[in-house]
Residue frames as qw, qx, qy, qz and C-alpha x, y, z in Angstrom:
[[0.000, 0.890, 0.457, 0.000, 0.00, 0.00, 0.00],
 [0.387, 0.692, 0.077, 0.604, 0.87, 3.44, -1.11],
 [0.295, -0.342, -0.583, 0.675, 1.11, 6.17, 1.98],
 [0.257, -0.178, -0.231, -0.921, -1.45, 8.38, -0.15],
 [0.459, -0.064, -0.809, -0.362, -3.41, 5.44, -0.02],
 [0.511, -0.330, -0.633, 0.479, -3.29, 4.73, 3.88],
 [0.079, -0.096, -0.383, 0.915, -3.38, 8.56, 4.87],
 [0.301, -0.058, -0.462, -0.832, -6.85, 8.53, 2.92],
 [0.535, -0.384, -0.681, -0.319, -8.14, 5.81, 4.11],
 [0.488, -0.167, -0.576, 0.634, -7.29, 6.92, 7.95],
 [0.019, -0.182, -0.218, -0.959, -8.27, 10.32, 6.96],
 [0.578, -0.336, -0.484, -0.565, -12.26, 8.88, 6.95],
 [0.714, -0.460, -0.516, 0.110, -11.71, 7.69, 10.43],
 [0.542, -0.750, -0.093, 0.367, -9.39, 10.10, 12.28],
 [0.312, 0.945, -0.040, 0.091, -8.04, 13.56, 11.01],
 [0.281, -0.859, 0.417, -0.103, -5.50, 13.76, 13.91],
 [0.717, -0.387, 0.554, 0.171, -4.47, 10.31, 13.99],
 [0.611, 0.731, 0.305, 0.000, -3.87, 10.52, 9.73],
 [0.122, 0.946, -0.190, 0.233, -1.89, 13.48, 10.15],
 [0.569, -0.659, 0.490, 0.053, 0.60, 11.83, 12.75],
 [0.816, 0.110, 0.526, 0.213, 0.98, 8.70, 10.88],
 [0.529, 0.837, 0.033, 0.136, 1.01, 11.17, 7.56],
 [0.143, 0.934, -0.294, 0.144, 3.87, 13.20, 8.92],
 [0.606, -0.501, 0.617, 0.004, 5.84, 10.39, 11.31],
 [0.843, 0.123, 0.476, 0.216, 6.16, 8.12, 8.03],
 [0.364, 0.870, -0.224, 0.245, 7.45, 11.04, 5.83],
 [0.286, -0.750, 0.594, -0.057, 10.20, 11.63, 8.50],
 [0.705, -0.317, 0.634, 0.040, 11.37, 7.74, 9.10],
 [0.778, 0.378, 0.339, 0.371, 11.72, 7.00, 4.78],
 [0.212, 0.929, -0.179, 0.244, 13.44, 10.83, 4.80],
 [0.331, -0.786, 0.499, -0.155, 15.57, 10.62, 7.47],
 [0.942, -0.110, 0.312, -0.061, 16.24, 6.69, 6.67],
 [0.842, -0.170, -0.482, 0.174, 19.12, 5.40, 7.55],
 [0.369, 0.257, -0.324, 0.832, 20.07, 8.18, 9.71],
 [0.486, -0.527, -0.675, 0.171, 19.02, 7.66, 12.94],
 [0.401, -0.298, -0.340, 0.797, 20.50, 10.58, 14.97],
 [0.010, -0.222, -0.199, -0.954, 18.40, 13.30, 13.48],
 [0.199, 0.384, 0.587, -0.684, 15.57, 14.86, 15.59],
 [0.174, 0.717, 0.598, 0.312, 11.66, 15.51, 13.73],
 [0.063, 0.334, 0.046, 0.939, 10.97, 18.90, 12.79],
 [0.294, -0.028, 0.518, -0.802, 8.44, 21.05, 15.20],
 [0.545, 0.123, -0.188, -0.807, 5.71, 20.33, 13.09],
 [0.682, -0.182, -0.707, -0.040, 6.06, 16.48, 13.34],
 [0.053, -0.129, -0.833, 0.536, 6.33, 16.44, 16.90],
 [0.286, 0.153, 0.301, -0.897, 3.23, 18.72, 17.32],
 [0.716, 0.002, -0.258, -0.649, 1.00, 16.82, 14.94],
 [0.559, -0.120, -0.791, 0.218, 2.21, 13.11, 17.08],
 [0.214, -0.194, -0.873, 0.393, 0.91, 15.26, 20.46],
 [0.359, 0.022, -0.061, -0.931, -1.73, 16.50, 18.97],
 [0.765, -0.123, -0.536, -0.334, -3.19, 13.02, 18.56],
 [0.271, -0.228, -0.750, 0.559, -1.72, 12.11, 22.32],
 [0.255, 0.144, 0.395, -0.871, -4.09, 14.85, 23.36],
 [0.591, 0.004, -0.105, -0.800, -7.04, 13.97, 21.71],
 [0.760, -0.179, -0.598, -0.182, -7.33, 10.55, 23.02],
 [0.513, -0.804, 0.101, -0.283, -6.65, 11.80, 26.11],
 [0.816, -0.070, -0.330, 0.470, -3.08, 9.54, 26.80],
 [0.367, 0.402, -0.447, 0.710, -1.48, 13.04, 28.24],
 [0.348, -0.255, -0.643, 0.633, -3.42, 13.16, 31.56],
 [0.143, -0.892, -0.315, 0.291, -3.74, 16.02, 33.57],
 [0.473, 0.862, -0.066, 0.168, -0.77, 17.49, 30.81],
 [0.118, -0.906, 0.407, -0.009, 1.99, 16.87, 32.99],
 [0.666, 0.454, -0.557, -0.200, 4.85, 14.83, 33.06],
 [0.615, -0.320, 0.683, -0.230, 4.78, 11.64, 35.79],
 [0.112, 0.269, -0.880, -0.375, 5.60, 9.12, 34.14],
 [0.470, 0.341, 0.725, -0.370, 2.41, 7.58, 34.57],
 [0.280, 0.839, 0.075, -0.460, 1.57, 10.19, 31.93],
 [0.050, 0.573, -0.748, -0.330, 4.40, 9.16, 29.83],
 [0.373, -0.007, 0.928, -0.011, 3.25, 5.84, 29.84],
 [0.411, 0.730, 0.538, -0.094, -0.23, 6.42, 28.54],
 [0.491, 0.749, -0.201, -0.397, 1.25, 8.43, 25.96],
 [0.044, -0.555, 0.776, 0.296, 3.69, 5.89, 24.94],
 [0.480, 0.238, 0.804, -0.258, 1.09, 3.35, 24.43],
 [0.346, 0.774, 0.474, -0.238, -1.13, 5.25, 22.90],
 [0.155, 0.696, -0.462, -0.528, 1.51, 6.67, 20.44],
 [0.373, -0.170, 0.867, 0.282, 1.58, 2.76, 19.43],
 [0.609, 0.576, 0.539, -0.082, -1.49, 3.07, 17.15],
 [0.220, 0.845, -0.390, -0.293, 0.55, 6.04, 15.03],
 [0.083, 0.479, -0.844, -0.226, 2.95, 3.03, 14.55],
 [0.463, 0.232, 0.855, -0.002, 0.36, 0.17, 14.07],
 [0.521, 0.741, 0.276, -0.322, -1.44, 2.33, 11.44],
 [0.286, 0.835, -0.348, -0.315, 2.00, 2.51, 9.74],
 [0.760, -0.179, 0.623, -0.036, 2.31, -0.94, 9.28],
 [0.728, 0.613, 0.303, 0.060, 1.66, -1.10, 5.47],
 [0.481, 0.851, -0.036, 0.210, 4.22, 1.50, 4.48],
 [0.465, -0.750, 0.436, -0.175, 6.58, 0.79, 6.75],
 [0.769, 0.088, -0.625, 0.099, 9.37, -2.17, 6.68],
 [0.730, -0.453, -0.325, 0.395, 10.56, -4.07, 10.44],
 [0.565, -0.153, -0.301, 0.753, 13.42, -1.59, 10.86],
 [0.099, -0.403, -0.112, -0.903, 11.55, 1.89, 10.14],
 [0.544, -0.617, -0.409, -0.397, 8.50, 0.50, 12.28],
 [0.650, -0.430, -0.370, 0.506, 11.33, -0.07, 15.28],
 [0.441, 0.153, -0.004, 0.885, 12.79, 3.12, 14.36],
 [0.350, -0.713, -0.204, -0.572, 9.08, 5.10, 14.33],
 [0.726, -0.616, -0.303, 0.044, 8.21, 3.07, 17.67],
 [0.637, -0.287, -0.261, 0.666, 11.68, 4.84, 19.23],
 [0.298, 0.236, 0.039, 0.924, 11.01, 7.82, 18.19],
 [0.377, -0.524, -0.393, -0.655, 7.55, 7.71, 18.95],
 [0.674, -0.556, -0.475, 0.109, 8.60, 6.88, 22.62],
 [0.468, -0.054, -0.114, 0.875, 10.91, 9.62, 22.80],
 [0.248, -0.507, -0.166, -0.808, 8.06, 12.35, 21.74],
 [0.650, -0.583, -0.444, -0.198, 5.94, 10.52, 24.90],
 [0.674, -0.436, -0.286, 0.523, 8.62, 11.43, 27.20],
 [0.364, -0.469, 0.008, 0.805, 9.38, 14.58, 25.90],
 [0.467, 0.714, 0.519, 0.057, 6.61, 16.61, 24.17],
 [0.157, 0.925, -0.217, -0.271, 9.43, 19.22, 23.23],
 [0.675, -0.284, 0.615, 0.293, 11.47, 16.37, 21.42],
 [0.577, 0.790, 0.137, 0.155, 12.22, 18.24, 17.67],
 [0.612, 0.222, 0.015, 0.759, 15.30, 19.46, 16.04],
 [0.058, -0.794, -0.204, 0.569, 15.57, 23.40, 17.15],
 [0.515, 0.777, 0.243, 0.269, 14.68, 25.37, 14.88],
 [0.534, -0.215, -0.084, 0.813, 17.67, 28.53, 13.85],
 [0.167, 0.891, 0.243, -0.345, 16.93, 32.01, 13.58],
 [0.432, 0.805, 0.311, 0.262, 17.31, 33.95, 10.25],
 [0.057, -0.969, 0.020, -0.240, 19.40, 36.54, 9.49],
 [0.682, 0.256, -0.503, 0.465, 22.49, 38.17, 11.19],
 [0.537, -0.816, -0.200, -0.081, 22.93, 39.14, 14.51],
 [0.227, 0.759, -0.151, 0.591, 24.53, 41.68, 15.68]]
């Protein structure tokens, strides 16, 4: 299956959870084989945008309790990317996707423009 294909059909069932899967399988075949690079803001924010709407982040803070239930619940983003995905990208998603659950500021920083004086 295609990943047009999949984000479509996901699309008809969940906007938010679409979008994660949309943007978290771009990264892992970009960034593939080269682990060490961080997701850009915009992936993280659309992976805990879907932690928040299924409620995995709690009361929003960060006990690991809270961590947990988002790390779970980050596992459908990486069961929905089963199809388009081979074994080592889906381990790779699932590590990255446990790194966003611990750490909902977990993106490359972004640099500022321009010189500075």
């Amino acid at each position: 299956m295609r990943k047009e294909e999949l984000i479509k059909q996901l699309q008809e069932r969940d906007s938010l959870l679409a979008n994660a899967v949309s943007h978290m399988v771009t990264y892992v075949q970009d960034r593939y084989p080269y682990p060490s690079t961080f997701p850009s803001k915009e992936q993280t924010e659309a992976v805990n945008n879907y932690l928040r709407s299924v409620h995995a982040d709690g009361d929003g803070g960060i006990s690991e309790r809270n961590c947990e239930h988002q790390r779970i619940a980050s596992q459908n983003i990486t069961i929905a990317a089963i199809r388009v995905l081979d074994s080592y990208q889906l381990d790779r998603l699932q590590n990255l996707l446990d790194h966003i659950a611990y750490d909902k500021e977990y993106y490359m920083p972004e640099r500022g423009c321009g010189m500075h004086r």
